[in-house]
C-alpha positions as CSV (number, residue, x, y, z in Angstrom):
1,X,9.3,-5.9,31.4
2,X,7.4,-4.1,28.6
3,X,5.9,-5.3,25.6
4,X,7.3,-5.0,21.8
5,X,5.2,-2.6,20.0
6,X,2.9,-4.1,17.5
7,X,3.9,-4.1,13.9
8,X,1.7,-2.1,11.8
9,X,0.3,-4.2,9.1
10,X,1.5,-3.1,5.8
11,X,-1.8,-1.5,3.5
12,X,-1.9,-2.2,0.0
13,X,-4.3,-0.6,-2.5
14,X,-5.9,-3.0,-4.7
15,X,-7.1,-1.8,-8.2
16,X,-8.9,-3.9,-10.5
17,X,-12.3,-3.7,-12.7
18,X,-12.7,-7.3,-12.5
19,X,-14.8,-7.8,-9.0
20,X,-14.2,-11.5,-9.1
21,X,-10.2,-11.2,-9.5
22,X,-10.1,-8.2,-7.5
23,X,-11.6,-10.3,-4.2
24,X,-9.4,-13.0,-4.8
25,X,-5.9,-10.6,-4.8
26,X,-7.6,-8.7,-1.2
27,X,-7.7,-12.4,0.3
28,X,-4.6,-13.7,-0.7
29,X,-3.0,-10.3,0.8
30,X,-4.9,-10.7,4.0
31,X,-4.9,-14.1,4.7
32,X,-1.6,-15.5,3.1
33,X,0.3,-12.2,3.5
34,X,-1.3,-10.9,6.9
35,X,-1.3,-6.8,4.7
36,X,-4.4,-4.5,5.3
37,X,-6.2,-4.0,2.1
38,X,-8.0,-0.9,0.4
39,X,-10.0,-2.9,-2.8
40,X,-12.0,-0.6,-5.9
41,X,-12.5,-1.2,-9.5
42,X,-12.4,2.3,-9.9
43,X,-9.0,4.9,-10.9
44,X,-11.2,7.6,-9.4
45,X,-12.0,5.9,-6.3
46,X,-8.2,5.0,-5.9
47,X,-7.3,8.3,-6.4
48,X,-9.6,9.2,-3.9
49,X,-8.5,6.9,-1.3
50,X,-4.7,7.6,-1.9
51,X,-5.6,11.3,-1.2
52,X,-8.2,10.6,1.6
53,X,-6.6,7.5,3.5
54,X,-5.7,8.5,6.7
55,X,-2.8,6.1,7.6
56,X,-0.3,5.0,5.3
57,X,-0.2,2.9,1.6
58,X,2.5,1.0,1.1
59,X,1.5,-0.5,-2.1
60,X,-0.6,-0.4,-5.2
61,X,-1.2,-3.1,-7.3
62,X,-3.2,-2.1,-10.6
63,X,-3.8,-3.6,-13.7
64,X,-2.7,-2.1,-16.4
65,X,-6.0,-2.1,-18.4
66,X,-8.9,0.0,-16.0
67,X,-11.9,1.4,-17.1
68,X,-11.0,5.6,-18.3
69,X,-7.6,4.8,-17.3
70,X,-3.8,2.9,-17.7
71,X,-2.6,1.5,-14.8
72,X,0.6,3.3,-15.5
73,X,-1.7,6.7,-15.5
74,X,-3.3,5.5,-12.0
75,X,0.2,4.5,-11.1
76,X,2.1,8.3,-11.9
77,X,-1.2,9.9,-10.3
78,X,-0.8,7.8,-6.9
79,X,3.0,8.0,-6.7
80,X,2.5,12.2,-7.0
81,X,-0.1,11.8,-4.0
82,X,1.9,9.1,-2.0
83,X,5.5,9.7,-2.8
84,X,7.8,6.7,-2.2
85,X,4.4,4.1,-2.4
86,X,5.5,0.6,-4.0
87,X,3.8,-0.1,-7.2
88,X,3.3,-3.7,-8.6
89,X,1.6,-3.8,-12.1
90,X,-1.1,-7.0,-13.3
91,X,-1.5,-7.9,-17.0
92,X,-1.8,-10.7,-19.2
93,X,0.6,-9.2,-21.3
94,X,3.9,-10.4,-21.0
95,X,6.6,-7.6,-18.9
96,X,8.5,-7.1,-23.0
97,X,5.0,-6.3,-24.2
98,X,4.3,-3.9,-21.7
99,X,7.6,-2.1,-21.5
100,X,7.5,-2.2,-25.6
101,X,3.9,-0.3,-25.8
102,X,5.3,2.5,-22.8
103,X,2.8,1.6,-20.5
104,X,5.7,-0.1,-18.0
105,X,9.6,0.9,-17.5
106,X,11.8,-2.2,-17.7
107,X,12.4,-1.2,-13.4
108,X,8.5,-1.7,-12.6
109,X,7.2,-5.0,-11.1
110,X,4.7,-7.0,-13.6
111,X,3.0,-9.9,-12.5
112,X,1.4,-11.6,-15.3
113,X,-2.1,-13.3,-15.3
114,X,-3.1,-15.5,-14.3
115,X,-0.7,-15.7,-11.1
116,X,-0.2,-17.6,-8.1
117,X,-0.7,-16.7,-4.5
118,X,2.7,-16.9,-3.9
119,X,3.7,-14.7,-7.4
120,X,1.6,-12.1,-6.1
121,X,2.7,-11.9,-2.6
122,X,7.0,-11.8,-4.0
123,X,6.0,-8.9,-6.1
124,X,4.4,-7.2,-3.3
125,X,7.5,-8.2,-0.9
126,X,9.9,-6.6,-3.8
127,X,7.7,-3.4,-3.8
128,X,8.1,-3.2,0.0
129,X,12.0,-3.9,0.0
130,X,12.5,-1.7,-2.7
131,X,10.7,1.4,-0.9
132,X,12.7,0.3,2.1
133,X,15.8,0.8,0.3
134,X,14.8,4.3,-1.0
C-alpha cells in the first residue's frame, strides 16, 4: 500500500518594521497555523525574497505603514513578481480608512491592530481560498 504524499506547508511572507510584532505574527503562523514563514522588516528584502525564493509564496501579509514604502506599494510589487500570491494587509487604521486614503481596495483583506491569533490566521485562510478560487 503506498503512502499519501505529504502536504506542502503553505509559505507566507511576513512584512513588518516592528521586530517585536513581526515575531509574534511568524509564531502564530507556525505554531497555531502549521504555514512556513519568510519574516523581514524590510520592502527591499521582501522584494528580494519574492524574486529569489525558490519554492512557492502563498501569502504576504504587510503592514501598510513600512519604512520607504506602502504596503499597498510592496503589495502591487510582489503580486507583479508572484502573480496569483494572497495578500492580507495590517493597520491600526480601520478597513473605511484605508480604502478612503487609496492605500486598500474595498476587495483586499485588512486585519486591524491589535489582532488575535485567530483574526490573523482567518485572514490568511481567506487569502488562500481566494487564490484557490482564481
Amino acid at each position: 500500500m503506498s503512502e499519501a504524499p505529504v502536504a506542502e506547508r503553505p509559505t507566507i511572507l511576513v512584512v513588518d518594521d516592528e521586530e517585536d510584532l513581526r515575531d509574534i505574527m511568524r509564531r502564530m503562523l507556525e505554531r497555531r497555523g502549521s504555514y512556513a514563514t519568510q519574516a523581514t522588516g524590510e520592502p527591499d528584502e521582501a522584494i528580494s525574497i519574492a524574486r529569489d525564493h525558490p519554492g512557492k509564496i502563498d501569502v504576504l501579509i504587510t503592514d501598510l505603514t513600512l519604512p520607504g514604502a506602502s504596503g499597498g506599494e510592496l503589495a502591487r510589487t510582489v503580486r507583479n513578481l508572484r502573480p496569483g500570491i494572497g495578500v492580507v494587509f495590517v493597520s491600526g487604521l480601520p478597513k473605511d480608512h484605508a480604502v478612503a486614503k487609496g492605500e486598500i481596495t474595498e476587495d483586499d483583506i485588512l486585519v486591524k491592530k491589535p489582532f488575535t491569533a485567530d483574526a490573523l490566521l482567518a485572514a490568511v485562510k481567506e487569502a488562500l481560498d481566494r487564490k484557490d478560487e482564481s
